[in-house]
C-alpha positions as CSV (number, residue, x, y, z in Angstrom):
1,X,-110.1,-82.5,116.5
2,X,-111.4,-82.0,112.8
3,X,-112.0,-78.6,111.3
4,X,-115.5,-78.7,109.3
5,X,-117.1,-76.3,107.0
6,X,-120.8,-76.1,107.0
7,X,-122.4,-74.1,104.3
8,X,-125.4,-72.6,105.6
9,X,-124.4,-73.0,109.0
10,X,-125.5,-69.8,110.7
11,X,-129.4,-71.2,111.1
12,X,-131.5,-74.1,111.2
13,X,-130.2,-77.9,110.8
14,X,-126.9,-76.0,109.8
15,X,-126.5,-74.6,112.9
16,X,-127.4,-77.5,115.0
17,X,-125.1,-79.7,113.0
18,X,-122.5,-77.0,114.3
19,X,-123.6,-77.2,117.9
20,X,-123.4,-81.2,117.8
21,X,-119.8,-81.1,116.1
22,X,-118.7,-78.4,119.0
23,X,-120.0,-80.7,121.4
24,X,-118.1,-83.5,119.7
25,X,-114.8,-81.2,119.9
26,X,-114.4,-80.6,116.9
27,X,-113.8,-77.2,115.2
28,X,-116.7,-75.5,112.9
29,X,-116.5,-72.7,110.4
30,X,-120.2,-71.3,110.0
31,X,-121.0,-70.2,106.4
32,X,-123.5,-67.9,105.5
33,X,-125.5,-65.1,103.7
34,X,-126.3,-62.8,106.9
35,X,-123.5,-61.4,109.3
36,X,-125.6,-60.9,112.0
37,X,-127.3,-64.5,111.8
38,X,-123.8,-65.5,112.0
39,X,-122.7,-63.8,115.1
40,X,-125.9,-65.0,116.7
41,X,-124.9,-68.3,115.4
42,X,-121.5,-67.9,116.9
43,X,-123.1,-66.5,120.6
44,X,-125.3,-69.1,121.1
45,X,-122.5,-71.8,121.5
46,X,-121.6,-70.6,125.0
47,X,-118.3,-71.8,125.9
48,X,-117.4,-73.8,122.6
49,X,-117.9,-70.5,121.0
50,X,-113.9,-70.1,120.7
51,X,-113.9,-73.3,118.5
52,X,-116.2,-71.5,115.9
53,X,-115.7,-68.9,113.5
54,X,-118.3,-67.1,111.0
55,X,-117.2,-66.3,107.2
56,X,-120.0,-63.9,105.1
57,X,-120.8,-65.7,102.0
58,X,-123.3,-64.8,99.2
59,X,-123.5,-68.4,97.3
60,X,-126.4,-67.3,94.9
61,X,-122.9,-66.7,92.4
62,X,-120.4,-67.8,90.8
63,X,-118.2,-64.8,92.0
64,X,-119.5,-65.1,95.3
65,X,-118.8,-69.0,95.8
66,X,-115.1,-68.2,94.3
67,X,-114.6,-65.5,97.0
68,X,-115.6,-67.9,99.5
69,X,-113.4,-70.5,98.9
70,X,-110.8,-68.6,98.6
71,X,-111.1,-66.9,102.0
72,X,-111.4,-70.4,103.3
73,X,-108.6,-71.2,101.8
74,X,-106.7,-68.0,103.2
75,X,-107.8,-68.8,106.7
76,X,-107.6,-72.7,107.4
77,X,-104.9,-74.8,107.3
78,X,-107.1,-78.0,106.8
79,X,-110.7,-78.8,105.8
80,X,-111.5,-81.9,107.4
81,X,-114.9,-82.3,106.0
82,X,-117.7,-79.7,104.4
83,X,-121.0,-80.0,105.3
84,X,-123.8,-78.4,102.7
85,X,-127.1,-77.3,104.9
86,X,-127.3,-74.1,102.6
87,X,-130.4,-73.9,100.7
88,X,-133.6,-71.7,99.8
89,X,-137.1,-72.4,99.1
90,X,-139.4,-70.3,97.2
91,X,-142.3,-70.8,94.9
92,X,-141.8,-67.3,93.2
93,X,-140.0,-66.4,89.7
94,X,-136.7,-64.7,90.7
95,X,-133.1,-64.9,89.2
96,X,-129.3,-64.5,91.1
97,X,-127.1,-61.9,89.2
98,X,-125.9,-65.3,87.4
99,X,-129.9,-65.3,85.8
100,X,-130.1,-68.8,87.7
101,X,-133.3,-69.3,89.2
102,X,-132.1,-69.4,93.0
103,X,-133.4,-72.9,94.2
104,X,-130.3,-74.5,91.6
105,X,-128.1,-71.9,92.5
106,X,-127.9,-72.4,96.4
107,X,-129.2,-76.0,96.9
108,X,-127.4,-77.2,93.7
109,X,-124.6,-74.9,92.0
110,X,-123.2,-73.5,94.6
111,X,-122.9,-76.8,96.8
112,X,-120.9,-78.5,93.5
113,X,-118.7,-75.6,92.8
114,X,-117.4,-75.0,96.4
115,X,-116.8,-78.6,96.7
116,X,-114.7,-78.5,93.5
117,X,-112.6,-75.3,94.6
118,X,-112.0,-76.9,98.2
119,X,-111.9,-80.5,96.9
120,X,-108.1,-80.3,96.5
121,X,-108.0,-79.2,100.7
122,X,-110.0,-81.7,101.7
123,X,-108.1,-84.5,100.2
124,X,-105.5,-84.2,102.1
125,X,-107.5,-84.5,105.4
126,X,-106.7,-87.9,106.9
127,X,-110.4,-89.2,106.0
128,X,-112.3,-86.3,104.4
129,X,-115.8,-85.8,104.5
130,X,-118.8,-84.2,102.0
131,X,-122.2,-84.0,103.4
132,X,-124.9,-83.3,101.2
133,X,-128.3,-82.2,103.0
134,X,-131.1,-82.7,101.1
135,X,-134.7,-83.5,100.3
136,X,-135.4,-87.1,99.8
137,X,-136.1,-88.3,95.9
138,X,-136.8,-91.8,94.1
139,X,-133.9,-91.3,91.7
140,X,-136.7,-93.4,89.0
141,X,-138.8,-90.0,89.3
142,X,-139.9,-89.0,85.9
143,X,-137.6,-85.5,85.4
144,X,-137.6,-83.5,82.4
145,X,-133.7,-83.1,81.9
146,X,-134.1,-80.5,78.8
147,X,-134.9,-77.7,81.2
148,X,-132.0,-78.4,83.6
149,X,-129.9,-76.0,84.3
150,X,-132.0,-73.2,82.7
151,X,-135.2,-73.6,84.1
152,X,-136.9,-71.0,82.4
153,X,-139.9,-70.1,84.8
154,X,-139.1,-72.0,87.3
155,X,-141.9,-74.8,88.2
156,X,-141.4,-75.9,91.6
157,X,-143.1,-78.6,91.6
158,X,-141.6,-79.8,89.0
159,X,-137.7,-78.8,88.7
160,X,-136.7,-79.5,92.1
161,X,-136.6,-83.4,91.0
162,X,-134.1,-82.4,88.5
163,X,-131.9,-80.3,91.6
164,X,-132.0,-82.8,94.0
165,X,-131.4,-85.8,91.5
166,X,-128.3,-83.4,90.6
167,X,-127.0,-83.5,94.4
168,X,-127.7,-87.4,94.4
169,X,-125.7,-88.2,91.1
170,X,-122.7,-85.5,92.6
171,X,-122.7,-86.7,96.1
172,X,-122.1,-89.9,93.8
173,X,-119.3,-88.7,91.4
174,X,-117.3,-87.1,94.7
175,X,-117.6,-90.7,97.3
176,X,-116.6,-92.6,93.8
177,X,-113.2,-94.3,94.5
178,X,-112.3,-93.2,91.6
179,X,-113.3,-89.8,91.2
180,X,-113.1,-88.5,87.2
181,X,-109.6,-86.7,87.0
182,X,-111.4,-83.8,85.0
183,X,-110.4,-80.3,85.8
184,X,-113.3,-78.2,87.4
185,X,-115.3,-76.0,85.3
186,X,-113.5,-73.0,85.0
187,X,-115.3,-70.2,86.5
């Protein structure tokens, strides 16, 4: 039986990830934005409920990622594999307390830096696992790196190339059998 973290777990192909894993015996830890989602989450999975547990999350920050992990950390013995379903869509100008437009934070900041801070946890899981859910992109796409991360007025569009060629290129660095022995970013 594997314990697995999926980020963004609490709804939609999150939460049916968790309900195939369950059904596979394994043990899930739901991630997510919304407490109530969550519990729904948690209720829906019947019997195989008592395999599954809910930890509130806001990864839209820095802070907010850190306080995750660390709760993870607090409450697990083992992370067998982390699975990233979190993600938001919107067309609209808006900015996380970090002043990140959200579509880098969730589907691309947050899922790098929680990797990081559990990274050292999930190597030591027999054969760990990162999943990376994500849009589909021809890494020869023409993207305008100059106005990654910023993305000053956010052009759908256009930047999400730049996001999900980000999650390509780390999904990438972190399978690499020989991952870059840099320290993670401090924050």
């Amino acid at each position: 039986m594997k314990t697995i973290l999926i980020a963004g777990g609490n709804s939609g192909i999150g939460r049916q990830a968790a309900r195939d894993l369950l059904a596979d015996g394994h043990r899930v830890v739901l991630m997510g934005r919304d407490q109530r989602k969550g519990e729904a989450a948690l209720a829906s999975f019947g019997n195989q409920a008592d395999r599954a547990s809910f930890v509130a999350a806001n990864l839209s920050t820095h802070a907010g990622v850190r306080d995750a992990a660390r709760r993870m950390l607090d409450q697990q013995d083992g992370i067998d594999a982390l699975v990233h379903s979190t993600g938001v869509l919107t067309l609209q100008e808006s900015r996380t307390a970090d002043g990140l437009h959200p579509f880098f934070a969730l589907n691309y900041l947050s899922r790098y830096h929680l990797t990081q801070l559990l990274l050292p946890v999930l190597r030591q899981a027999e054969r760990p696992v990162v999943v990376m859910m994500t849009a589909a992109i021809r890494p020869t796409d023409d993207t305008d790196f100059a106005r990654f991360p910023e993305f000053t007025a956010f052009d759908f569009g256009h930047d999400r190339k730049a996001v999900q060629l980000g999650n390509h290129h780390y999904a990438a660095h972190v399978t690499s059998p020989t991952p870059n022995p840099a320290s993670p970013p401090p924050w």
